[in-house]
C-alpha positions in Angstrom: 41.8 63.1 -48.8 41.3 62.4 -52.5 39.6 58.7 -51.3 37.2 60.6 -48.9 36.7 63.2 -52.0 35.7 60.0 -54.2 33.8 58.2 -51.6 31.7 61.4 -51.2 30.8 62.1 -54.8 33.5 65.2 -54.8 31.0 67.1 -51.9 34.4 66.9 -49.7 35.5 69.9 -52.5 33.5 72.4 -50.9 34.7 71.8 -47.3 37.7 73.5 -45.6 40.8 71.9 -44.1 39.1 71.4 -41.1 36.1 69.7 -42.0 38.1 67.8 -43.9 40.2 66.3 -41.0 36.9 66.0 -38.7 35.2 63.8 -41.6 38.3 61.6 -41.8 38.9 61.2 -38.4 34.6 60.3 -37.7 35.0 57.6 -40.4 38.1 56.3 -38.6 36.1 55.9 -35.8 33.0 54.5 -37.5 35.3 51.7 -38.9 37.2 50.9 -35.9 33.7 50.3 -33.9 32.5 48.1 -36.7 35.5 45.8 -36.8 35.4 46.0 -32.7 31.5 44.9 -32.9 32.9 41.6 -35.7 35.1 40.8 -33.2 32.6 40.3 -30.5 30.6 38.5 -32.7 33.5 35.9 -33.9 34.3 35.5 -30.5 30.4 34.6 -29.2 30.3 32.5 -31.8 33.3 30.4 -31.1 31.7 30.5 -27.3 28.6 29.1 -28.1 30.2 26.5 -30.9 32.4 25.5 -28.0 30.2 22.7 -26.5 28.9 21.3 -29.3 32.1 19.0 -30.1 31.4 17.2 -33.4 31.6 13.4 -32.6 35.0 11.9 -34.3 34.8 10.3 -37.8 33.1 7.0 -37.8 31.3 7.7 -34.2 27.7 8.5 -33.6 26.5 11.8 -31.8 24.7 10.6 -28.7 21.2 11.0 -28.6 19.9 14.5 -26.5 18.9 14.0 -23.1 15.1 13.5 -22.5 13.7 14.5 -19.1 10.5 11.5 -19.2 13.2 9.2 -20.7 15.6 9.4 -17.2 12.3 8.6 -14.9 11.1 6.1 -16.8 11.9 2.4 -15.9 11.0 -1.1 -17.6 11.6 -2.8 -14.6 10.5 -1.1 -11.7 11.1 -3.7 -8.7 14.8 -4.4 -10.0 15.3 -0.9 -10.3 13.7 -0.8 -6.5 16.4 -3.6 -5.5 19.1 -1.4 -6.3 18.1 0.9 -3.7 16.8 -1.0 -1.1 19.3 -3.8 -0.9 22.5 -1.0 0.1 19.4 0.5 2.4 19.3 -3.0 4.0 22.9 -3.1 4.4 24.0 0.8 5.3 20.4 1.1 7.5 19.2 -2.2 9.6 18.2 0.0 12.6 16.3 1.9 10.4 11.9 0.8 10.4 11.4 2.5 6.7 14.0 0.2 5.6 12.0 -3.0 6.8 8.9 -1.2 5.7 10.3 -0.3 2.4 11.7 -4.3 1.5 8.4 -5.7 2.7 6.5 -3.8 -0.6 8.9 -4.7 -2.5 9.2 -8.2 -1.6 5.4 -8.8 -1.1 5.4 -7.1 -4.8 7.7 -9.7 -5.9 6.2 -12.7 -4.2 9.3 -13.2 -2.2 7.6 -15.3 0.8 11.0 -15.8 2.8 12.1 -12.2 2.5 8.7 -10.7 3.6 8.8 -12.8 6.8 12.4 -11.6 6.9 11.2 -7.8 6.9 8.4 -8.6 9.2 10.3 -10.1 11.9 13.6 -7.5 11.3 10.5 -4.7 11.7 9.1 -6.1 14.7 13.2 -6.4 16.1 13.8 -2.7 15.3 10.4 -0.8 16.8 7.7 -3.3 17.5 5.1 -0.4 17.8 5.8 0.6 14.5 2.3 1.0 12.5 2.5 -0.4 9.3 3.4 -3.8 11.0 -0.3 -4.3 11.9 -1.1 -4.1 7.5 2.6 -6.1 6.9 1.8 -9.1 9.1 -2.4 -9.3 7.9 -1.1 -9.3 4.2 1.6 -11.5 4.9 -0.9 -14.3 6.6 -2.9 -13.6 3.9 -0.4 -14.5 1.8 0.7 -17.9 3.0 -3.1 -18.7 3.3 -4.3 -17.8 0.1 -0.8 -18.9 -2.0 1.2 -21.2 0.2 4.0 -23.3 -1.0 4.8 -26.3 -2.4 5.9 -29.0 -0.1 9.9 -29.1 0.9 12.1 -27.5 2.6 10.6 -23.8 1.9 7.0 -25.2 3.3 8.7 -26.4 6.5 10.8 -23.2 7.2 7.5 -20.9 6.3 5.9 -23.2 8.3 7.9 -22.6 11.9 8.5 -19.1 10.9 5.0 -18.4 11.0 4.6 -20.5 13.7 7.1 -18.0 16.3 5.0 -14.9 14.5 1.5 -16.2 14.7 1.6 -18.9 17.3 -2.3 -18.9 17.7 -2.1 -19.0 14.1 -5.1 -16.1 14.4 -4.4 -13.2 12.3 -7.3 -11.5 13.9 -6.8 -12.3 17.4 -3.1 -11.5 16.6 -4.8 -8.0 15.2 -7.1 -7.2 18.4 -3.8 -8.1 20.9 -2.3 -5.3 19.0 -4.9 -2.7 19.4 -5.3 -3.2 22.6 -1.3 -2.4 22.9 -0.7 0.3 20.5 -5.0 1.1 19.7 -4.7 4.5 21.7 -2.2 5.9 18.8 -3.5 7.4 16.0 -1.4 5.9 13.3 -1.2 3.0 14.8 -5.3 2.6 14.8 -5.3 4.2 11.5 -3.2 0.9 10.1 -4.9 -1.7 12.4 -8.2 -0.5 10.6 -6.5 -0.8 6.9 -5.3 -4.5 8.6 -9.3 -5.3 9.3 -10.2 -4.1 5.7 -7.8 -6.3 3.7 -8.8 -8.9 5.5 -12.5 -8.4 5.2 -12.8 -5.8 2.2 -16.4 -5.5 2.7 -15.5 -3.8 6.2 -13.6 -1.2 4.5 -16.4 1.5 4.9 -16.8 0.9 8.7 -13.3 0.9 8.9 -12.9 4.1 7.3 -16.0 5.5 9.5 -13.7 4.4 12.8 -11.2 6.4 11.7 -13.1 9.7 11.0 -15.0 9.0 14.8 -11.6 8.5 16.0 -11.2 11.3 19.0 -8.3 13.1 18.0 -7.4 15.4 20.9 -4.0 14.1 22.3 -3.1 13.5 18.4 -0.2 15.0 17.3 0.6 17.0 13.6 3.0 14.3 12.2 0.3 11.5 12.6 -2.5 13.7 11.9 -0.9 14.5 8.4 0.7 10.8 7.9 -3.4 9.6 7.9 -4.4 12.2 5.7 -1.4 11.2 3.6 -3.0 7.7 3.4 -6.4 8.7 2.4 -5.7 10.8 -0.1 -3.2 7.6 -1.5 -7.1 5.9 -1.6 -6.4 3.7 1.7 -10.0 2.6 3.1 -11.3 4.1 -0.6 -12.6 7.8 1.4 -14.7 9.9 -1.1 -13.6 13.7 -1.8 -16.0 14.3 1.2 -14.7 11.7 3.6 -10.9 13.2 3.4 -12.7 17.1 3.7 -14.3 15.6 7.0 -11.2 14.3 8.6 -9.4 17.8 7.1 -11.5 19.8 9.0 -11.2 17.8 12.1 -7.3 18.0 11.7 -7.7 22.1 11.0 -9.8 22.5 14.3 -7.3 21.1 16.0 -4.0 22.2 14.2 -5.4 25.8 12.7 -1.8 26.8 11.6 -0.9 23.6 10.1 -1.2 24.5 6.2 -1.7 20.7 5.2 -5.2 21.1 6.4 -5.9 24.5 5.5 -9.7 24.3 3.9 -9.0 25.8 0.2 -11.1 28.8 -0.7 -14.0 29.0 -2.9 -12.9 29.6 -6.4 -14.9 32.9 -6.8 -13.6 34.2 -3.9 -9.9 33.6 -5.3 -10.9 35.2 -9.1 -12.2 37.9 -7.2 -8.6 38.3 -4.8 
């Protein structure tokens, strides 16, 4: 009592027994809840210091993780190798595998391993469309770069020979078309074939495919071409890729991927 009666200036004097022992026991409780809210506090703050372990003497503290730094890559075809060559292995039955190695190899100039993909491609699904744009860029390729004279120029040489016997990219092409032509992916590549081989084409190339009857057409080639022009194959203006859009919507009015999107003052005003 006679450290309350201090703490309180000698107030406590005037108060009864009773007072007395509610006073003491309310600061009892006041100092409890204060050392019960300090331990909470110690014991968040040992939670949070947890993780962050201080490196050993001598050792550096390894650098914070950076989200552009994980995506970004100095060497982007060898980092594409390291994916594509357990694809290869785990996936031969697979055409986006053979599709996949030929960018890459045509990327890295590798003549024998493009004609590899081409003819593994052809072995696994023959009808598959980006052969049509594979084969015209690999002829292209041999024509325009070649090889030096040896034992890689005679193996190109009767490889190409058993993929092009005519040795006519563009008869090879029409053949083709007159196979697979009907198909809308598979016209939409033969057309991307015709303009690398004759960019000047590419605007009546692009025009054949925006005339190109789509009734029959089904959603996943529909939205694979309009995937490809809006990756700028056939260079198509804003207006070009609206055009086929709205051909694709007429036919498909649920699909969303060619939903027409709405004037901008009528979604301010919404």
């Amino acid at each position: 009592s006679s450290g309350i009666n201090a703490e309180y200036g000698g107030e406590i004097d005037d108060m009864t027994e009773k007072e007395k022992k509610k006073l003491e026991s309310k600061k009892k409780r006041a100092a409890k809840k204060k050392q019960q809210q300090k331990n909470e506090a110690n014991v968040n703050s040992n939670a949070a210091n947890k993780d962050k372990k201080q490196p050993p003497d001598g050792e550096v503290a390894p650098p914070p993780i950076v989200g552009n730094e994980l995506v970004k890559t100095e060497a982007p075809l060898d980092d594409a190798m390291k994916f594509l060559d357990p694809l290869r292995a785990l996936s031969p039955q697979c055409p986006n595998t053979h599709k996949l190695a030929f960018q890459v190899f045509h990327r890295q100039g590798k003549l024998l391993l493009m004609i590899q993909s081409v003819k593994r491609a052809l072995k696994t699904n023959a009808r598959t469309p980006e052969i049509a744009l594979h084969m015209t860029q690999l002829a292209q390729y041999v024509k325009t770069k070649g090889t030096s004279s040896g034992i890689i120029a005679e193996i190109v040489k009767t490889e190409m020979g058993e993929l092009l016997p005519q040795n006519d990219i563009r008869e090879w092409l029409n053949v083709r078309e007159s196979l697979t032509g009907t198909n809308l992916k598979n016209f939409f590549m033969l057309r991307c074939a015709h303009a690398h081989l004759t960019p000047e084409s590419t605007a009546q190339q692009l025009q054949s495919v925006l005339d190109f009857p789509l009734k029959g057409s089904t959603l996943e080639s529909c939205e694979y071409v309009l995937d490809h022009l809006n990756s700028e194959m056939l260079n198509p203006t804003p207006e070009d890729i609206a055009t086929f859009s709205s051909s694709c919507h007429a036919l498909f009015p649920l699909a969303t991927a060619f939903r027409p999107s709405k004037p901008e003052e009528e979604s301010v005003q919404r």
